[in-house]
N, C-alpha and C positions, 0 to 999 in steps of 0.2 A: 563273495558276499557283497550285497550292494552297498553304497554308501548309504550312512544315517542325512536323516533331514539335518541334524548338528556339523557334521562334517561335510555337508552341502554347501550351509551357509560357512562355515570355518573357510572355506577353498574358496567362495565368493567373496568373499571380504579381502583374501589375500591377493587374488589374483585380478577383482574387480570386474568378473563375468558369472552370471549365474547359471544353474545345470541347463537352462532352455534358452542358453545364449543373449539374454538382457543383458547389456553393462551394468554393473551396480555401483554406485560411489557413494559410500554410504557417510563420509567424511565430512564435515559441515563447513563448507569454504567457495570463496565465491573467486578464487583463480584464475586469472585468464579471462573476468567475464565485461562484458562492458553492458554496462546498466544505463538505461534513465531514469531520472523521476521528473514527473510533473509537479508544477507547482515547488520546486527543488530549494530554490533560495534561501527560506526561511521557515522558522516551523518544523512541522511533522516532517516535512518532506525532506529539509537540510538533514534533519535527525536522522532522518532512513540512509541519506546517503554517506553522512558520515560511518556509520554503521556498515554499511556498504564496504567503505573504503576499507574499513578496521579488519574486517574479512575477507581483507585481499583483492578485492574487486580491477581489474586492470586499470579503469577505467570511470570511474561516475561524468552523467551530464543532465546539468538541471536545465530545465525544461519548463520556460515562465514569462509570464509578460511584463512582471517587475524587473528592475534594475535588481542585479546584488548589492545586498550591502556590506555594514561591519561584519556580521554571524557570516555571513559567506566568504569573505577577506579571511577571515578567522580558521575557517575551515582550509581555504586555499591554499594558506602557509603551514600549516601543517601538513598538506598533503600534494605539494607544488607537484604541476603538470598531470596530477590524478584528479580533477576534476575541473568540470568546466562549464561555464553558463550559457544556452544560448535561446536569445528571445523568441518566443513562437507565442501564440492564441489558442488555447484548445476549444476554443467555440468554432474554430476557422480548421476543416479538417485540412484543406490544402497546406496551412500555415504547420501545421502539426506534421505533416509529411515531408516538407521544405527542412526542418529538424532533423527528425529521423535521417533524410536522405544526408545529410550534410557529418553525422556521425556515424552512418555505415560509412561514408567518404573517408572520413578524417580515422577512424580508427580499425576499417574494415569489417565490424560486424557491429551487432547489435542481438545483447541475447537474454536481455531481461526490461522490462520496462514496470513503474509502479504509476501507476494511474493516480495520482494524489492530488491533481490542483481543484481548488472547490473552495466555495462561499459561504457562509452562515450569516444569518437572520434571523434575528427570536425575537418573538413578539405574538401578539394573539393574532389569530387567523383574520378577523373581521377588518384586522388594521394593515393590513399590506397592500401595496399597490399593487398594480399589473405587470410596472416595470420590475421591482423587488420579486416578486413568483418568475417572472422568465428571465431574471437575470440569477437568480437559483438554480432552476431547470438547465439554462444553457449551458453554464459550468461543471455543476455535479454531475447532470444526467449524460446531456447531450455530447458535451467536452469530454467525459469519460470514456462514451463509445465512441468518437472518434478515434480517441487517441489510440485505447484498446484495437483498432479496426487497420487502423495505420502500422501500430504494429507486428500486430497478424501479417499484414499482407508483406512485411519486410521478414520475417521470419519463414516462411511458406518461399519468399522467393530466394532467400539465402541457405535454403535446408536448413534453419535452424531451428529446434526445438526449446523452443521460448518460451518464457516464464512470463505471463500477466500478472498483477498483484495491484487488484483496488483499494483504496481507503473508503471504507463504508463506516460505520458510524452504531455507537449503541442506541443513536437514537434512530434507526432503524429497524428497531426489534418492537422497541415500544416509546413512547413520549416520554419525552424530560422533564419532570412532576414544577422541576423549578421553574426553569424559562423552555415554554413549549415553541415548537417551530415546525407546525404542518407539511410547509411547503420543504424546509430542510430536509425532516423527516421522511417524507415520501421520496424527496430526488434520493437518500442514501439508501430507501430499502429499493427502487430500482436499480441501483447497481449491486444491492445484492442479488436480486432475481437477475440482472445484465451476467455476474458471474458464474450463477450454475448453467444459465444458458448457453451461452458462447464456451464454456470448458465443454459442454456435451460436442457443438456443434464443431468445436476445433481439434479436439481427441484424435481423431484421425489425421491430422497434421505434427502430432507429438506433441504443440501446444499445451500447457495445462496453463488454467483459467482461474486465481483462490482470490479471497479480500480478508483484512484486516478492519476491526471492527473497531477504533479505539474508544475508551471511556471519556473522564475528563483531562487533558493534557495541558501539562502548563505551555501555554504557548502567550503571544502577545492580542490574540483573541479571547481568554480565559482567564486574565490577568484579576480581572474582579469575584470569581470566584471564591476563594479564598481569604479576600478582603470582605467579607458576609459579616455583621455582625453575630452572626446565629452561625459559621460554620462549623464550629465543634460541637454543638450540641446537632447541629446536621449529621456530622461524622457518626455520631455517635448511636444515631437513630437509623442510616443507613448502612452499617456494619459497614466490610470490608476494610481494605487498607487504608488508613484513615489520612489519606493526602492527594496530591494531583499526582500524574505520571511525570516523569520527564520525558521529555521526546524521545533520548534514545533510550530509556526501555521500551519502546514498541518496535526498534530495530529487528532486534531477535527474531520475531515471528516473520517481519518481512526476509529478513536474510536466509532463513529456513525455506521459504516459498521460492524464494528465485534460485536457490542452489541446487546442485543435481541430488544432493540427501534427497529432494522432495520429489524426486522423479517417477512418483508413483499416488502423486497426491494433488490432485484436480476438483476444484466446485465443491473446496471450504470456505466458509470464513472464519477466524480466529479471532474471538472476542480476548482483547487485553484493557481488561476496565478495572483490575483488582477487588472485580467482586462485587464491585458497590453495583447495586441495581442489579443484581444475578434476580435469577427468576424463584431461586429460592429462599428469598428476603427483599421485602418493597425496599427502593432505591432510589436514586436521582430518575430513574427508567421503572417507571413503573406501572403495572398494567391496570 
């Protein structure tokens, strides 16, 4: 008698190959793997990498033009010789490859990277300069795909099947009703259109290609949110969970994307906003 679809998967799970020969790992853990993130230091990006580390990761390296500070000290000593800072430019594709190559060096491979380092600016459209729109553009859009491209091509020439993972933004679905920011807006919905893209055109390499969308996050760019004198009666009219994130709750969804659990999951993005501004209740994102 043949086997059942249930005892297919029962025997894939145990042995970790499925009936037409895929590996499956279906175990959520980032083992063995050495990761970057842009933008890494501080912020979302320290958050993902801590998160990173927490899941075992061999390996984190951030990936930024600032110095580390205290929050990276902080992180360091908790996790001595699992992570590591090292200065690059993602507007500079050379400078962003000088990186990469210097962590295939130092640790032998490279098999996940989070595209994370990016600018914000809000204000009304009529009121920005030229330099403020392409000092936007360069970081979120242009700095993205480089980085994203440099990766690739370190992946493709190590055989590794690597995991991309953007920061793209809710304000890339629709406008921030509070503080709008056109030129923000537009560089994060081109890296959501840069993500299904390049996951289509990288598929054939094993690559898969997803972003993270995050809502409002307490970081030391958001710090005034909260101080609103209207924000609880804001909460209150924008439903959902009625506070900011912390940084590492949006780890999860990134540690989901770079792990092999997601070996079958290419050209998402994962909105983690708690709701506020979902499409089915007007929001901070509102259409």
């Amino acid at each position: 008698m043949a086997p059942s679809v249930a005892q297919e998967l029962a025997e894939a799970t145990s042995n970790g190959s499925s009936a037409n020969g895929v590996v499956v790992k279906p175990q959520l853990t980032l083992t063995g793997k050495v990761i970057a993130v842009t933008g890494g230091n501080r912020g979302i990006g320290l958050g993902v990498a801590e998160c990173c580390l927490i899941n075992d990761a061999a390996k984190v390296y951030s990936i930024d033009l600032a110095e580390p500070g205290d929050e990276f000290a902080a992180i360091l000593k908790r996790f001595p010789g699992r992570i590591a800072a090292i200065q690059a430019n993602v507007t500079d594709e050379d400078s962003i490859a000088a990186a990469v190559d210097k962590i295939v060096e130092e640790s032998g491979a490279i098999h996940g990277i989070v595209v994370n380092a990016g600018r914000t600016n809000h204000k009304a459209a009529l009121d920005f300069t030229k330099k403020e729109i392409e000092d936007l553009f360069n970081v979120n859009l242009f700095g993205s795909f480089y980085t994203a491209r440099v990766a690739a091509k370190a992946f493709i020439k190590l055989g590794i099947k690597g995991s991309v993972v953007f920061t793209a933004s809710m304000a890339s679905y629709r406008p921030n009703k509070i503080v709008p920011s056109t030129p923000y807006g537009a560089s994060k919905a081109g890296v959501r259109n840069m993500t299904h893209t390049l996951a289509m055109e990288w598929a054939k390499y094993g690559i898969r290609v997803n972003s993270v969308s995050p809502g409002l996050v307490r970081t030391a760019m958001t710090y005034w949110v909260d101080q609103q004198p209207d924000w609880e009666q804001q909460l209150k009219y924008y439903g959902g969970i009625p506070r900011l994130a912390e940084v590492q709750e949006l780890g999860g969804a990134y540690v989901y994307l770079l792990s092999d659990a997601a070996s079958y999951t290419t050209s998402i993005d994962i909105p983690v906003n708690g709701v506020i501004g979902s499409k089915s209740k007007p929001g901070l994102w509102e259409i």
